[in-house]
C-alpha positions in Angstrom: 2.0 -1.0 -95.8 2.7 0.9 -99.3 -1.2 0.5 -99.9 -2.9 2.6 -97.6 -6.5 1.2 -98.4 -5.5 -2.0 -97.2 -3.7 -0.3 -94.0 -7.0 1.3 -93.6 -9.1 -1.7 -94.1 -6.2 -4.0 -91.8 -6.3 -1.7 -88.6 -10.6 -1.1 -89.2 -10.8 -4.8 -88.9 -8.7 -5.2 -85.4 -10.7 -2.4 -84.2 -13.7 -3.6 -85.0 -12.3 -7.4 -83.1 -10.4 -5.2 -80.4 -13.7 -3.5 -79.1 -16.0 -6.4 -78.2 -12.7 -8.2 -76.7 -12.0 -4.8 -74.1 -15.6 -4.6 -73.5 -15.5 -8.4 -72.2 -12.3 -8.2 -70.2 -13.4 -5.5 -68.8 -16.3 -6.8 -67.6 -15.9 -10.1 -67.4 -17.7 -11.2 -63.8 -19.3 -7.8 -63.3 -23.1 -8.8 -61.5 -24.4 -5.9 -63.0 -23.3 -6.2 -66.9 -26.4 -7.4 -67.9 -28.3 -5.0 -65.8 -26.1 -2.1 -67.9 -27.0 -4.0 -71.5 -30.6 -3.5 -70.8 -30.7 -0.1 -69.8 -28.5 0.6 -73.0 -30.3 -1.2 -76.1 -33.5 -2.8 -73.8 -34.9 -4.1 -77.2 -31.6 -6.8 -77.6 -31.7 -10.1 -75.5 -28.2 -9.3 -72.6 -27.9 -12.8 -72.4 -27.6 -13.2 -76.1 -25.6 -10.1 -76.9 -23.3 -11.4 -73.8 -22.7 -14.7 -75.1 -21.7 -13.1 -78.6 -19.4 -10.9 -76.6 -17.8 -13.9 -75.0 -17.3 -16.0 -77.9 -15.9 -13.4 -79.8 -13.4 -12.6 -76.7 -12.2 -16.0 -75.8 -8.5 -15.0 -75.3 -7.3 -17.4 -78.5 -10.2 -16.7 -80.6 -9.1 -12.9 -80.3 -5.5 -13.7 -81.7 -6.6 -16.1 -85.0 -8.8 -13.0 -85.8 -5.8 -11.0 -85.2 -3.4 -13.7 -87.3 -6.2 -13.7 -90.0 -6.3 -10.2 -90.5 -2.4 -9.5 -90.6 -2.5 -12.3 -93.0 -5.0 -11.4 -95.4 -4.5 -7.5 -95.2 -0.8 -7.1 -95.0 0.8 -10.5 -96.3 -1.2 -11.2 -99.1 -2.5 -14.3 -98.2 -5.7 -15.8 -99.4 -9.0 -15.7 -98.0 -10.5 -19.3 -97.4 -14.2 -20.4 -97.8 -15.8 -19.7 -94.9 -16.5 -23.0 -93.4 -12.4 -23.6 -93.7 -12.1 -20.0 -92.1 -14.6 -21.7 -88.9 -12.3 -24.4 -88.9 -9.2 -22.1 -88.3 -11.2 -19.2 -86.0 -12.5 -22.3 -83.6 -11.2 -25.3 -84.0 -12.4 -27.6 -81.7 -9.6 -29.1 -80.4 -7.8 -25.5 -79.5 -10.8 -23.7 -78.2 -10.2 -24.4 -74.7 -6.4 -23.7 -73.6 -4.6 -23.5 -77.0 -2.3 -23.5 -78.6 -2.6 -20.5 -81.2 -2.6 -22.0 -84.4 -1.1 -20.3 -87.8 -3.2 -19.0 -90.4 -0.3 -19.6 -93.0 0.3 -22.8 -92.0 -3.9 -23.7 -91.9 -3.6 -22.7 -95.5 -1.6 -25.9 -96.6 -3.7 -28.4 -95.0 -5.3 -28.2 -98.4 -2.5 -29.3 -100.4 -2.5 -33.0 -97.9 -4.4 -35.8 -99.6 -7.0 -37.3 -97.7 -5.3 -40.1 -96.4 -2.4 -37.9 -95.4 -4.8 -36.1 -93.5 -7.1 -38.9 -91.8 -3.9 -41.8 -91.2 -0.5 -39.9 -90.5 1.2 -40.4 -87.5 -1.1 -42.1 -85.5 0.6 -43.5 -83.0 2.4 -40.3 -82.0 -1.1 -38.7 -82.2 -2.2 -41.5 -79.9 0.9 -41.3 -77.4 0.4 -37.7 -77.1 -3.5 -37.7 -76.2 -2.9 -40.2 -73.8 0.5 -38.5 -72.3 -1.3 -35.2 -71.8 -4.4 -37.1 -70.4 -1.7 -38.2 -67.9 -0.3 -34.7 -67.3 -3.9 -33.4 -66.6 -5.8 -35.8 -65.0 -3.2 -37.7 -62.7 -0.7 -35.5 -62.5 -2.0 -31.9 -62.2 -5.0 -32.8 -60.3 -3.6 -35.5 -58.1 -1.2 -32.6 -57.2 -4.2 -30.2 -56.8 -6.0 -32.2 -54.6 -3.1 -32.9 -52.5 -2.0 -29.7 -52.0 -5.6 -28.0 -52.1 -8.0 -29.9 -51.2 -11.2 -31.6 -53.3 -13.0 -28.4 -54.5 -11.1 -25.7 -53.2 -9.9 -22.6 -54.9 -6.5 -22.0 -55.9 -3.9 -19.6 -54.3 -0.7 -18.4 -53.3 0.0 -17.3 -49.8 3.4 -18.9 -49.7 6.0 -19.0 -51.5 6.0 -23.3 -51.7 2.5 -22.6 -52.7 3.5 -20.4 -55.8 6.0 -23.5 -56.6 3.0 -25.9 -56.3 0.6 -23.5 -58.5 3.3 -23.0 -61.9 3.6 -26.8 -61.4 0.2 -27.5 -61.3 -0.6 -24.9 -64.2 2.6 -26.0 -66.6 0.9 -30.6 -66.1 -2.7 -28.3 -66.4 -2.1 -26.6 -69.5 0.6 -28.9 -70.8 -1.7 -31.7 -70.6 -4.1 -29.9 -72.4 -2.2 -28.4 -75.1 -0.8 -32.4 -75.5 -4.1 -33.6 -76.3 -4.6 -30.7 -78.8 -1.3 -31.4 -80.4 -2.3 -35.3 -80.3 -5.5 -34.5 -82.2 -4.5 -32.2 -84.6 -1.9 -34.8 -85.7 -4.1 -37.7 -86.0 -6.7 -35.2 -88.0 -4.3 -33.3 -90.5 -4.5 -30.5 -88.7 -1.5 -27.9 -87.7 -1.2 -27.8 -84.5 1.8 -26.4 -82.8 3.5 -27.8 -79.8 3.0 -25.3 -76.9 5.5 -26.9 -74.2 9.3 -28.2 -74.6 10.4 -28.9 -71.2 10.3 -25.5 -70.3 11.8 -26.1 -66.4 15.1 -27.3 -68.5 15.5 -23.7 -69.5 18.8 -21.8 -68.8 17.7 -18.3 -69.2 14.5 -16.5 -68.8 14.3 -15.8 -72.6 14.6 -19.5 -73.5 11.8 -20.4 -71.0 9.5 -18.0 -72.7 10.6 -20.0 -76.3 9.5 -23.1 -74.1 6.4 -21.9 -72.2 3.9 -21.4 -74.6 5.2 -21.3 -77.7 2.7 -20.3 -79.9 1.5 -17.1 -77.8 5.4 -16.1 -78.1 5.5 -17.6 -81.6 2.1 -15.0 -82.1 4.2 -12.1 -80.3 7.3 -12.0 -82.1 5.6 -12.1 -85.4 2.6 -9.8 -85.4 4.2 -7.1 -82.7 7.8 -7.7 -81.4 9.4 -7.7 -85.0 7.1 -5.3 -86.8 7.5 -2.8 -83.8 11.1 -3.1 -84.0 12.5 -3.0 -87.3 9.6 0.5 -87.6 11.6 1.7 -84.6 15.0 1.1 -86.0 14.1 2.2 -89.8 12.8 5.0 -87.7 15.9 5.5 -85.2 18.9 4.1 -86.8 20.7 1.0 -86.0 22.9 2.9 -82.8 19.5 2.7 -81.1 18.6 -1.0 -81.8 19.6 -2.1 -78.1 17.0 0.4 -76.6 14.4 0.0 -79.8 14.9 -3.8 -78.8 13.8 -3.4 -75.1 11.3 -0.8 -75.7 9.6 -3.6 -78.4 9.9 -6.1 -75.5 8.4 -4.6 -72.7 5.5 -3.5 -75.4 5.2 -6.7 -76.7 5.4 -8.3 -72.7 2.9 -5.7 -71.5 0.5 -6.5 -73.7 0.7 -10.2 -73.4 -0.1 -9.0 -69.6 -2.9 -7.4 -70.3 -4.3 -10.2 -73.1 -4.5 -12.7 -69.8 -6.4 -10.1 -68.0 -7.7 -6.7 -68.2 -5.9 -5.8 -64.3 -2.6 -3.4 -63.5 -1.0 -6.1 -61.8 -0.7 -7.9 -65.0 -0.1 -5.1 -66.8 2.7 -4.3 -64.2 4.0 -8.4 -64.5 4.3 -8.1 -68.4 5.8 -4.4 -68.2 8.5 -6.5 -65.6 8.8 -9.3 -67.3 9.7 -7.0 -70.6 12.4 -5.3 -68.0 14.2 -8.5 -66.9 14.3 -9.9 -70.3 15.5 -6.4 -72.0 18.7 -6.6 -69.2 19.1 -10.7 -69.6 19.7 -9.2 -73.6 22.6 -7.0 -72.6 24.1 -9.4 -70.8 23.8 -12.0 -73.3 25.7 -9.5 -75.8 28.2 -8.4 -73.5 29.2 -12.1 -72.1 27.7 -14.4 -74.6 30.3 -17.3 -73.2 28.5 -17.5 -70.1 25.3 -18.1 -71.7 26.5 -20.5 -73.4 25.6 -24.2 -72.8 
C-alpha cells in the first residue's frame, strides 16, 4: 500500500486476530490449557477467556476477520454498522462448515429491496436445503454407519477406507454447505456455492476450483495473487513460472496449516503446492492434452 498508516493499521489488525487464533490451534484439546490460564492471569475466569479464544478461532470466523480487514484497510471499502458487520463475521447459517462468504459482496445486500431479500428464489432455496439435507443425513451418515459402525470414530487404515472417508466428508460437508447456500438464498444473503461436482474434475487444479470454492476463492485473492504479482514486480516476468509455484506452495501450506496447527498438514499443503506447481508446467508445455 502507498499509505503506510493504513499498511500499519492493516497488518496491526491481523496480528492482533492472528494471535488468539495460533494460541487456539495450538492448544486446542490440551487437558492442561486451563490449568496454564490460571496460573498466568488467576484473576480472569479460563473458562470464559477459553470460550472467547474459541469463538474468535473458529477456522471461518478467522478468515471474514481476515476478508474484512483486507477490505477496509487496503481496498477502500466501507465499514458497516456493527450489527451488519455481526451479520457478516457470524452468520448463522455459515458458522458451522462454511462457506467463506465475501465482505464485498455482503456490502450489496443493502442495495436489494426487502422483498428481493425475504421472496427470491425460493424454490431453488428450498430444493437446495432439502438436497443437502439428503447429502448429510442419508447419504453421508448412512455411508458412515455402514462402513463404521453407530458411534465409532473415523479412520483410515486402508486404502478403501481413505476412498470411503473423502466420500463421506465431500456428502458431509457438501450437504452442509447446500443448506447454507439454500438459506442464504431464501434470506438475501450471499452465500457462495462451496461444491461443483468436484469428482468430475480432470486435473488436480480444477478439483481445487470445485472442492471448496470459497477457501480457494479466499486464497487466490488475499494471498496467492498479492504474493505473486509482489514477487514478479520484484523479480521480473522470466521468473514468473517459479514466483508462480513459490506463491502456490505458500498459499497451499498455509491452507494446511489453517485446518490444523500439525507438520503433517503442513507437509500435505507444502505437497499439494508441489504437485499443483508441476501439473502448471505441464499444462503450459502441452496445453492440448489438458484440454477437454
Amino acid at each position: 500500500s502507498k499509505n503506510p498508516i493504513k499498511t500499519v493499521i492493516g497488518f496491526s489488525a491481523i496480528f492482533a486476530v492472528a494471535i488468539p487464533f495460533i494460541i487456539y490451534k495450538l492448544n486446542h484439546g490440551n487437558p492442561h490449557f486451563i490449568s496454564l490460564l490460571e496460573r498466568l492471569a488467576p484473576w480472569s475466569r479460563p473458562d470464559v477467556v477459553l470460550s472467547i479464544l474459541a469463538t474468535l478461532s473458529f477456522s471461518y470466523v478467522f478468515l471474514r476477520f481476515i476478508d474484512l480487514i483486507v477490505s477496509v484497510t487496503w481496498k477502500n471499502s466501507i465499514l458497516i454498522n456493527p450489527l451488519s458487520l455481526m451479520g457478516y463475521i457470524f452468520p448463522f447459517h455459515m458458522l458451522l462448515s462454511g462457506p467463506i462468504n465475501v465482505y464485498q459482496d455482503h456490502l450489496m445486500i443493502d442495495q436489494k429491496s426487502s422483498e428481493e431479500k425475504i421472496f427470491s428464489n425460493v424454490l431453488s432455496a428450498v430444493n437446495e436445503i432439502a438436497t443437502g439435507l439428503c447429502y448429510k443425513f442419508v447419504i453421508a451418515e448412512g455411508l458412515r454407519i455402514y462402513v463404521y459402525g453407530i458411534n465409532q470414530p473415523l479412520g483410515t487404515t486402508t486404502w478403501l477406507e481413505a476412498a470411503f472417508l473423502t466420500i463421506y466428508l465431500f456428502f458431509d460437508f457438501g450437504g452442509y454447505s447446500k443448506v447454507a447456500v439454500g438459506l442464504g438464498r431464501l434470506f438475501g444473503i450471499p452465500t457462495p456455492n462451496n461444491f461443483s461436482i468436484p469428482f468430475f474434475s480432470f486435473t488436480m487444479t480444477e478439483l481445487w476450483t470445485r472442492w471448496h470454492s470459497s477457501l480457494g476463492d479466499f486464497i487466490k485473492r488475499n494471498i496467492f495473487v498479492p504474493l505473486q504479482l509482489n514477487l514478479v514486480r520484484k523479480f521480473g516476468l522470466n521468473w514468473a513460472k517459479w514466483t508462480n509455484a513459490f506463491a502456490l506452495i505458500v498459499s497451499f501450506g498455509l491452507v494446511g496449516v489453517w485446518h490444523r496447527f500439525t507438520l503433517n498438514y503442513l507437509f500435505w499443503g507444502i505437497s499439494m503446492g508441489i504437485v499443483l506447481s508441476i501439473e502448471k508446467i505441464f499444462r503450459d508445455k502441452w496445453p492440448d492434452f489438458f484440454q477437454k
